[in-house]
C-alpha positions as a LaTeX table, in Angstrom:
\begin{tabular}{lrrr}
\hline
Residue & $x$ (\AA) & $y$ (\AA) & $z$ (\AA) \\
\hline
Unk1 & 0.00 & 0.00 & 0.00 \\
Unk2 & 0.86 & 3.47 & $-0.47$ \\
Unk3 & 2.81 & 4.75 & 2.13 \\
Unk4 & 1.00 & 8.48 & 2.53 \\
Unk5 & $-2.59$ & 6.28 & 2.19 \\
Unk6 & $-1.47$ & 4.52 & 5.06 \\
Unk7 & $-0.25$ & 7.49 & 7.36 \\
Unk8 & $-3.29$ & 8.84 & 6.32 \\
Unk9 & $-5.99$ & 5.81 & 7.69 \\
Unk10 & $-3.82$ & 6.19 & 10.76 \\
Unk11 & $-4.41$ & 9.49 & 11.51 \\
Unk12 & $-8.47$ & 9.18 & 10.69 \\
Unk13 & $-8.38$ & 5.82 & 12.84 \\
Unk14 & $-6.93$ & 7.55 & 16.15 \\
Unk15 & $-9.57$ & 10.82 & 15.31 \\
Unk16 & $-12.14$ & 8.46 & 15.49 \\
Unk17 & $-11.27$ & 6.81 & 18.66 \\
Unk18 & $-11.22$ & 10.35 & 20.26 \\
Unk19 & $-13.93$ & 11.03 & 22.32 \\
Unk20 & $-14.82$ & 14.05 & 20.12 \\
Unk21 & $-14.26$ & 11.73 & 17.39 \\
Unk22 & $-16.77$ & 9.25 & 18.69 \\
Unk23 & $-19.81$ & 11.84 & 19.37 \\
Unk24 & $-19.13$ & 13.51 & 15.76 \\
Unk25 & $-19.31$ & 9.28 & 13.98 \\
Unk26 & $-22.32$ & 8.65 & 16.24 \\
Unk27 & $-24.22$ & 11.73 & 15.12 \\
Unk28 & $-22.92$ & 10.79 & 11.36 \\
Unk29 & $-24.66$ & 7.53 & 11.85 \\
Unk30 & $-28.01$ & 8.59 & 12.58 \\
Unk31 & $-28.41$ & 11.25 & 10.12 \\
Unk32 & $-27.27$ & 9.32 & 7.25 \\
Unk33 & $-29.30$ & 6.32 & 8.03 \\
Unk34 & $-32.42$ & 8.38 & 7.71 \\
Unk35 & $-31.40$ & 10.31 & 4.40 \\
Unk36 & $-30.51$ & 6.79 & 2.99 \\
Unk37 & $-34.07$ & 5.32 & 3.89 \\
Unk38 & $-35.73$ & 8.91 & 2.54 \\
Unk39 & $-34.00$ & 8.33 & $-0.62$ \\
Unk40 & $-35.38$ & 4.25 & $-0.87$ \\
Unk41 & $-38.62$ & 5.32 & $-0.02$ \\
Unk42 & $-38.70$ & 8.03 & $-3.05$ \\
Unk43 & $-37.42$ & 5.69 & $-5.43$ \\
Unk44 & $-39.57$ & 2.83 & $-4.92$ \\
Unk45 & $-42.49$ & 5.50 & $-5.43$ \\
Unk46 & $-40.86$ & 6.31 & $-8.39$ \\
Unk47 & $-41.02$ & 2.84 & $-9.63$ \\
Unk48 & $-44.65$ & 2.38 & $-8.57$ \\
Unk49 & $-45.90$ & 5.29 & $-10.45$ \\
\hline
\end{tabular}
């Protein structure tokens, strides 16, 4: 693997494990869960129509 890629997915992998880190990934969760379902929901409409 790439050597900067790897320093990289380091640095992003201790962020996470902050506690800052944590809250931000466990608001990121929710919210995107929700926009993803939103989004299935208008598409199988789309289909049915």
């Amino acid at each position: 693997m790439n050597e900067r890629y790897q320093c990289l997915k380091t640095k992003e992998y201790q962020a996470l494990l902050s506690s800052k880190g944590r809250q931000i990934f466990a608001k990121r969760k929710i919210d995107m869960k929700s926009v993803f379902g939103q989004i299935k929901v208008c598409l199988v409409i789309r289909d049915v129509i």
